[in-house]
C-alpha positions as CSV (number, residue, x, y, z in Angstrom):
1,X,85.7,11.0,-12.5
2,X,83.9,10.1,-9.3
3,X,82.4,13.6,-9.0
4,X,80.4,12.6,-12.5
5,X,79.4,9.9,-11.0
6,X,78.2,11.4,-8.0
7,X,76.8,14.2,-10.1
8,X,74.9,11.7,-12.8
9,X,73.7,10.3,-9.1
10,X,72.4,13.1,-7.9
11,X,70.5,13.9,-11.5
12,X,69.1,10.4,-11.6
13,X,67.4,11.0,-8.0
14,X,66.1,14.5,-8.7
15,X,64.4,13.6,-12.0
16,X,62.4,10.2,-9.7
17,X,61.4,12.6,-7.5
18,X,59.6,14.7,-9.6
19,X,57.8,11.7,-11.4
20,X,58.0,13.1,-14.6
21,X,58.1,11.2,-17.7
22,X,59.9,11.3,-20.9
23,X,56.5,12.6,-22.6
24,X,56.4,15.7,-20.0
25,X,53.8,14.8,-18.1
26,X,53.7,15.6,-14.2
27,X,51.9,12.5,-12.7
28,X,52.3,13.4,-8.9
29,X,51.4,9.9,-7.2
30,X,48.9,9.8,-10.1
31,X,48.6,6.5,-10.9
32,X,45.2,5.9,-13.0
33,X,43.4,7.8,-15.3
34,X,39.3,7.5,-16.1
35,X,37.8,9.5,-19.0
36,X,34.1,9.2,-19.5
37,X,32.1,9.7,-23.3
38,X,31.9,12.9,-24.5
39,X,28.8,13.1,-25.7
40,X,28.2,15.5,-29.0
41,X,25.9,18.3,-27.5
42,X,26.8,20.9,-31.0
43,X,24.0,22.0,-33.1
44,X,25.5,20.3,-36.4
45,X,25.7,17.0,-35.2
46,X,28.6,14.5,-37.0
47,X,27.2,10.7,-36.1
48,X,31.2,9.2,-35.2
49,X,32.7,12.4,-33.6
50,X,31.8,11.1,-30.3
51,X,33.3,7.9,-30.7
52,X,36.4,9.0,-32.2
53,X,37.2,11.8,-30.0
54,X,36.6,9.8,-26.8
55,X,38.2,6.6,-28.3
56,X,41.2,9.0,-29.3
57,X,41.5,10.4,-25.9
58,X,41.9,7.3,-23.9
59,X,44.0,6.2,-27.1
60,X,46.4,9.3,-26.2
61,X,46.3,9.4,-22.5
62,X,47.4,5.1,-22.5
63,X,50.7,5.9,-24.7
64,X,51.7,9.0,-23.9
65,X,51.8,8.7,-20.0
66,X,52.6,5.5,-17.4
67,X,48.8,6.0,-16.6
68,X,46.3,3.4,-16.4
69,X,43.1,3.6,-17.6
70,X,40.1,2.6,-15.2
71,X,36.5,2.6,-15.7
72,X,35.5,4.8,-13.1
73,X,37.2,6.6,-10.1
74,X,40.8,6.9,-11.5
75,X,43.2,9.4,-9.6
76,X,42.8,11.9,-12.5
77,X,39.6,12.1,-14.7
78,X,38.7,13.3,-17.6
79,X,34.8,14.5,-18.8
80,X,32.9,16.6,-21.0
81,X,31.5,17.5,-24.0
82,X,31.3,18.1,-27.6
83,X,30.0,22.4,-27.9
84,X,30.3,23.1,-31.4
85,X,31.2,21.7,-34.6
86,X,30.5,24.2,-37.5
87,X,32.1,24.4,-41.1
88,X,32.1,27.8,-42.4
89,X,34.3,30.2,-45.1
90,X,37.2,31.7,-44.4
91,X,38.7,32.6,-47.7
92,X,37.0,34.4,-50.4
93,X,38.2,34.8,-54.1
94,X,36.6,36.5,-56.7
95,X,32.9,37.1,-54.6
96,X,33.2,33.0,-53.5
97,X,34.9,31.4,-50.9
98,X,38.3,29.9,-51.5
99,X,38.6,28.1,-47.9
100,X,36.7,26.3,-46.1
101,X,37.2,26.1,-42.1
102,X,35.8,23.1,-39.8
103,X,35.9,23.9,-36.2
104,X,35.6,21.7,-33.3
105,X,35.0,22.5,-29.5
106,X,35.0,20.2,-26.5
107,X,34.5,21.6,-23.3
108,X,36.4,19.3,-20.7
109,X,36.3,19.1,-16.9
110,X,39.6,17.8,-15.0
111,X,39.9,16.5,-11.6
112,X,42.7,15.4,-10.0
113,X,41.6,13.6,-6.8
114,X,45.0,13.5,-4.7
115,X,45.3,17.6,-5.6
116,X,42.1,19.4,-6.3
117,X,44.4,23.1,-7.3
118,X,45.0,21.0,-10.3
119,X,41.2,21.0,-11.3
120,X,39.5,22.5,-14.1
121,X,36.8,23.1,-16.5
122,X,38.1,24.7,-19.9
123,X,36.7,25.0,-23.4
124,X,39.3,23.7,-26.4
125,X,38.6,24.9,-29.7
126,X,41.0,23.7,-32.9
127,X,40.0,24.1,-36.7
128,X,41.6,23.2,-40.2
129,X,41.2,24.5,-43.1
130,X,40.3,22.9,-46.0
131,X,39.7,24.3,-50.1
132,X,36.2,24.5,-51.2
133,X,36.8,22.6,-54.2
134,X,36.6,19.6,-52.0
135,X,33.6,18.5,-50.6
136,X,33.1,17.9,-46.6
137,X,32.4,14.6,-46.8
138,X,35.2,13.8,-49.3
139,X,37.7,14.9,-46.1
140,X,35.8,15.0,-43.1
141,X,37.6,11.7,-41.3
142,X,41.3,12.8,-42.5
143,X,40.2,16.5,-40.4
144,X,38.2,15.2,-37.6
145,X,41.1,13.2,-37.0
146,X,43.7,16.2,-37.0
147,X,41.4,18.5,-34.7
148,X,41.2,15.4,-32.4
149,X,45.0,15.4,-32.2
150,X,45.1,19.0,-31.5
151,X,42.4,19.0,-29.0
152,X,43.8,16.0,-27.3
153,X,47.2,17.4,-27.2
154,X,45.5,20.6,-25.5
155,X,43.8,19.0,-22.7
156,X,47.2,16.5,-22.2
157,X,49.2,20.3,-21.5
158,X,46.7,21.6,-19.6
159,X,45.9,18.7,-17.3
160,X,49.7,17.5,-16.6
161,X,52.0,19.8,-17.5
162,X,50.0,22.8,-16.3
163,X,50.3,25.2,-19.6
């Protein structure tokens, strides 16, 4: 019995060590988090993409990880941009298309000021599908808001659990 103890002990002390949390996240001595506006630089321009994908980002980063969020000058930060947001066919039936597929890319830029090898400046692209019987605008929030999550989760692996 007291070599589980010491055992559990032992576990307990590794897993502090590594400062990782129950979401998966390797923090380091990362304690604060800043991510700017992305800004919507696509061609097709949606007016509250902007908004929501930065709003969703901080959103994300706040309850997913023991970060804090800061204005300006956090330990890790997050900025970027909106590339590309298109809506094309994907699916064709009978000479028309069947599916329809909205794609969004945000190209984000990662810097981790207490350890600059974890830097980086990636493109994310996500899409979902949707039928053409149903009109863009009739959907549009309810798929914006599932690419978000996609993209989000995308740059949260990248940035701290190194995927």
């Amino acid at each position: 019995m007291k070599r589980f103890w010491v055992l559990l002990f032992i576990s307990v002390l590794a897993l502090q060590s590594c400062k990782l949390s129950l979401s998966g996240g390797n923090y380091g001595e990362a304690k604060t988090i800043s991510i700017a506006f992305f800004p919507n630089n696509a061609a097709l321009v949606q007016p509250t993409l902007s908004q929501a994908f930065t709003e969703d980002m901080r959103n994300f980063f706040q309850t997913q990880s023991p970060l804090s969020l800061v204005q300006k000058g956090g330990d890790l930060h997050l900025e970027g941009a909106i590339t590309d947001y298109r809506v094309g066919p994907v699916g064709v039936s009978s000479q028309t298309a069947s599916t329809n597929r909205l794609t969004i890319t945000v190209n984000v830029k990662f810097t981790n000021r207490l350890d600059s090898t974890k830097d980086f400046d990636s493109s994310f692209s996500r899409f979902v599908d949707f039928p053409s019987s149903q009109n863009l605008v009739s959907v549009e929030t309810e798929l914006i808001r599932q690419i978000n999550q996609q993209l989000i989760q995308d740059v949260f692996n990248k940035a701290l659990i190194n995927w």
